[in-house]
C-alpha positions in Angstrom: 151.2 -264.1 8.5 152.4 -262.8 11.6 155.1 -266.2 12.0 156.2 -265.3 8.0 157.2 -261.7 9.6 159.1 -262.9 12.2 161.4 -265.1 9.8 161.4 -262.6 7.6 163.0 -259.9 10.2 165.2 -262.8 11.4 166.6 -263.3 7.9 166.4 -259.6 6.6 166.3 -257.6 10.0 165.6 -253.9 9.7 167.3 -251.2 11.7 167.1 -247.6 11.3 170.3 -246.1 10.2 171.6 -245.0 14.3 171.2 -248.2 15.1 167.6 -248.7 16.5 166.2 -252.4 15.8 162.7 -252.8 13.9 162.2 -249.7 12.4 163.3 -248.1 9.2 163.9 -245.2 10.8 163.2 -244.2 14.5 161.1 -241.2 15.3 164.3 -239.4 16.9 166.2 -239.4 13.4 163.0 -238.5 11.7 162.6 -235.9 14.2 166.0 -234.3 13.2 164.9 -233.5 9.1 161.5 -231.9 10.3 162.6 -228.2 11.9 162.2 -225.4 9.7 165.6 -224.9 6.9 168.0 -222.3 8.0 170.6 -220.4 6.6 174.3 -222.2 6.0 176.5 -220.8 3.1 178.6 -219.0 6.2 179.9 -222.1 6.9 181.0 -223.1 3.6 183.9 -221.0 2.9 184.5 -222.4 -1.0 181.4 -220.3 -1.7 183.3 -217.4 -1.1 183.4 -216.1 -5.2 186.1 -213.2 -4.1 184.5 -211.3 -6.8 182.4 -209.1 -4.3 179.4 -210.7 -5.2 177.6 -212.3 -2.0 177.4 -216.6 -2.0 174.4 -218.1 -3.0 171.8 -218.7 -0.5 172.2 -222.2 0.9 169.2 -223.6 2.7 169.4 -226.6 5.2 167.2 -229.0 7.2 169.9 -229.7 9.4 173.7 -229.7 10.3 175.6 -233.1 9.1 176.2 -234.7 12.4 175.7 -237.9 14.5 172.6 -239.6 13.2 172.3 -237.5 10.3 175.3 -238.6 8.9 174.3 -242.4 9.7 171.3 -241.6 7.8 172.7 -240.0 4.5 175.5 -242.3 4.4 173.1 -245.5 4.7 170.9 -244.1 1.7 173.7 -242.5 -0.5 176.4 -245.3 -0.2 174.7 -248.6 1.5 172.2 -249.4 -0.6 169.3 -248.0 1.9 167.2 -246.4 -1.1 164.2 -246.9 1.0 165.2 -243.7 3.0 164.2 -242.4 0.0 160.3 -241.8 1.6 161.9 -239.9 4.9 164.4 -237.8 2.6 162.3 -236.3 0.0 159.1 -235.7 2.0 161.4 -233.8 4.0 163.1 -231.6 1.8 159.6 -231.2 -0.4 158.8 -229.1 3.1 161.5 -227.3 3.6 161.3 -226.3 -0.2 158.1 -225.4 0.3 159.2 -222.7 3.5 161.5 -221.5 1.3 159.2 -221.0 -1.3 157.6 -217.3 -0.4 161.4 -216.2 0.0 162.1 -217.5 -3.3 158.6 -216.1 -5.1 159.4 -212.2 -3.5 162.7 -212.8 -5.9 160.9 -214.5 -8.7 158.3 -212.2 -9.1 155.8 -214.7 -10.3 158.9 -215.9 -12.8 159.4 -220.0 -13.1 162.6 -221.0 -11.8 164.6 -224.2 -12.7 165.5 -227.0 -10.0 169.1 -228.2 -11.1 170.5 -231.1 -9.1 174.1 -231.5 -8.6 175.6 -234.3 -10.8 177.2 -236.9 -9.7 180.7 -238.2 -10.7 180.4 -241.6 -13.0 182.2 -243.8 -11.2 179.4 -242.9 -7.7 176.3 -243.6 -10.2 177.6 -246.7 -10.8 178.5 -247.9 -7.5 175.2 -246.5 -6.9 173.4 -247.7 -9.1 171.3 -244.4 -9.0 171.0 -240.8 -8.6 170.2 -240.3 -5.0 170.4 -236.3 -5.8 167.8 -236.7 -8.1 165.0 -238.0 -5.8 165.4 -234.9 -3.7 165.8 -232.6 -6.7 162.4 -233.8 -7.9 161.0 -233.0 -3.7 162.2 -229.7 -4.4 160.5 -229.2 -7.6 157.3 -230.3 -5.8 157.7 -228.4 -2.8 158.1 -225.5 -5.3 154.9 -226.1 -6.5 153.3 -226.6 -3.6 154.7 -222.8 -2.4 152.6 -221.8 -5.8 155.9 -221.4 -7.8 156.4 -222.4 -11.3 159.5 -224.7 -11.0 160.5 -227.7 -13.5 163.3 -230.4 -13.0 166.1 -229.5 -15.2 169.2 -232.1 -14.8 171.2 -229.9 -17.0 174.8 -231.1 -15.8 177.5 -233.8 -16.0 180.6 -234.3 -14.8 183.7 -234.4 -17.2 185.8 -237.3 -16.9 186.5 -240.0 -14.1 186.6 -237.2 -11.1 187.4 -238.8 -7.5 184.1 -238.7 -5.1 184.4 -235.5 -3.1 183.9 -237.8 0.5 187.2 -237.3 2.5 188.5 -235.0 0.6 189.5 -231.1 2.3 188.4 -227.9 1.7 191.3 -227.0 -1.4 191.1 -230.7 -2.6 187.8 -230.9 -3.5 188.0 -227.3 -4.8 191.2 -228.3 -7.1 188.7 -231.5 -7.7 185.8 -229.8 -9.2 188.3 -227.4 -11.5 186.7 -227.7 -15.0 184.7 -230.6 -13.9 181.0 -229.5 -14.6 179.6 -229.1 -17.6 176.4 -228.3 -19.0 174.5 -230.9 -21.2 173.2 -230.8 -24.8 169.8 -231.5 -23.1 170.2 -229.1 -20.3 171.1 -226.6 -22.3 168.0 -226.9 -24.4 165.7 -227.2 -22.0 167.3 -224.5 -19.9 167.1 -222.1 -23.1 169.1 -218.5 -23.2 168.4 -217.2 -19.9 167.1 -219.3 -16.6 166.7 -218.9 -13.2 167.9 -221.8 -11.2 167.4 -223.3 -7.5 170.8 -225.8 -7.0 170.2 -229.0 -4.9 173.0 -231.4 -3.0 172.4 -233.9 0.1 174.9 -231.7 2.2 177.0 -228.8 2.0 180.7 -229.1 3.4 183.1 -226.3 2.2 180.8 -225.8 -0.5 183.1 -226.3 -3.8 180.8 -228.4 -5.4 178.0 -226.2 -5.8 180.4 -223.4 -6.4 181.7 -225.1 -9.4 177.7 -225.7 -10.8 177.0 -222.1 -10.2 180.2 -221.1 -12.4 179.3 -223.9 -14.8 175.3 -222.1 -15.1 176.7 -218.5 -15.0 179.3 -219.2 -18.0 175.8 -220.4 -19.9 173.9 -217.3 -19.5 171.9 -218.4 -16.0 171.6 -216.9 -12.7 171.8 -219.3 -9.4 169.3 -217.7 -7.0 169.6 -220.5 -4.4 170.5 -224.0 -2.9 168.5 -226.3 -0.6 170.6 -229.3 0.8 169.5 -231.9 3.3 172.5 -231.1 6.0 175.3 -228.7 6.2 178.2 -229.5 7.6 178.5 -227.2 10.9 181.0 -224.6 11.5 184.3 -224.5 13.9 183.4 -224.3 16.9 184.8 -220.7 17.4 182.3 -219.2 15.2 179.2 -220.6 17.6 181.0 -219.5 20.9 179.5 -216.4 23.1 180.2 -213.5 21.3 180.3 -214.1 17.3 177.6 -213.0 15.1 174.3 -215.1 15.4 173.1 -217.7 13.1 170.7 -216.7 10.8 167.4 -217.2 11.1 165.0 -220.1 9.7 164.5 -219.2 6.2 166.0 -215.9 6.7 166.8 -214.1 3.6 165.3 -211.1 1.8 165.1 -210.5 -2.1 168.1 -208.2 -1.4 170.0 -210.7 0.1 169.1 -213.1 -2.5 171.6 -213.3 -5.1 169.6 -213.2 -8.7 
């Protein structure tokens, strides 16, 4: 068999995403989605709801940089859907180090994992739902914390809708205007009042899950949470000597939860 492997690698040769030859993945890249999730709606100024109410919690393995972006760009939009088994076990244990911080909030309540819709046209060039493999991580990561949480793909996009990729901060914000909307399913299954836990590959400026929390909030729900594979990081001015320091892995309280 050993001769059939070689041709096989000769004619289909494998590569982690950075670049590394005979390996799906190296252990370096791998090594970048296994810390613990830290804080990162600061970052994401769209979250901002101007409305004195604080931004949702956003949760993140890791900022979208160098071979993390090689990664998620090779299994969103290259056709690498066998990332798929580094991805979701990764983000089923950060969900599940999230999980106590989520259950002080919950108070032994079931919460709702809501994954962020795609725009038509992406699940078609797609062929898939890439979100939905780690919404479904989440849910289990839940569980494995001891919370009751269920899958709920409760929204759609509305129309054709350009992919947010490339697009700035007040782009993607004017992009997303109107653009969600919940589901005849999703609203049945979410019923009058849920609790929901948002998830997205990676957070940029943060308009996109601003516009699915409005979309949940105008149905009757509260968004106590997101957990996203990578965040994008912020300017460089807000890391140098001086400003306020990042906040800690998993750091949040049930008062700084928004529920």
């Amino acid at each position: 068999m050993q001769p059939v492997r070689e041709l096989v690698r000769l004619l289909l040769p494998v590569a982690c995403p950075c670049g590394e030859l005979d390996v799906r993945w190296c252990a370096r890249c791998a090594a970048l989605l296994a810390g613990p999730p830290v804080r990162a709606e600061r970052a994401a100024p769209r979250l901002d709801r101007l409305d004195g109410v604080p931004p949702v919690p956003v949760w993140a393995l890791t900022p979208y940089t160098g071979p993390v972006r090689d990664v998620v760009v090779h299994w969103k939009d290259r056709g690498r859907a066998d990332l798929d088994r580094l991805l979701a076990p990764a983000i089923r244990r950060a969900a599940a180090r999230v999980g106590p911080v989520l259950a002080s909030a919950l108070g032994g309540a079931p919460v709702a994992v809501v994954p962020v819709p795609s725009t038509g046209a992406a699940r078609r060039a797609r062929g898939r739902e890439p979100v939905a493999v780690l919404a479904r991580a989440v849910t289990r990561g839940l569980h494995d914390a001891g919370i009751g949480a269920r899958l709920v793909p409760a929204l759609a996009r509305r129309g054709a809708g350009r992919d947010q990729v490339g697009l700035g901060a007040r782009a993607r914000g004017r992009n997303l205007a109107g653009a969600v909307r919940m589901t005849r399913r999703g609203a049945y299954a979410l019923g009058e009042s849920s609790v929901c836990i948002l998830v997205d590959d990676v957070l940029t400026t943060g308009a996109t899950l601003a516009a699915v929390e409005r979309a949940l909030e105008h149905a009757g729900h509260d968004v106590l949470g997101a957990t996203v594979l990578a965040a994008t990081p912020p300017p460089a001015h807000e890391t140098e000597p001086g400003a306020d320091p990042a906040p800690d892995a998993c750091g949040a309280t049930e008062q700084n939860l928004k529920v």
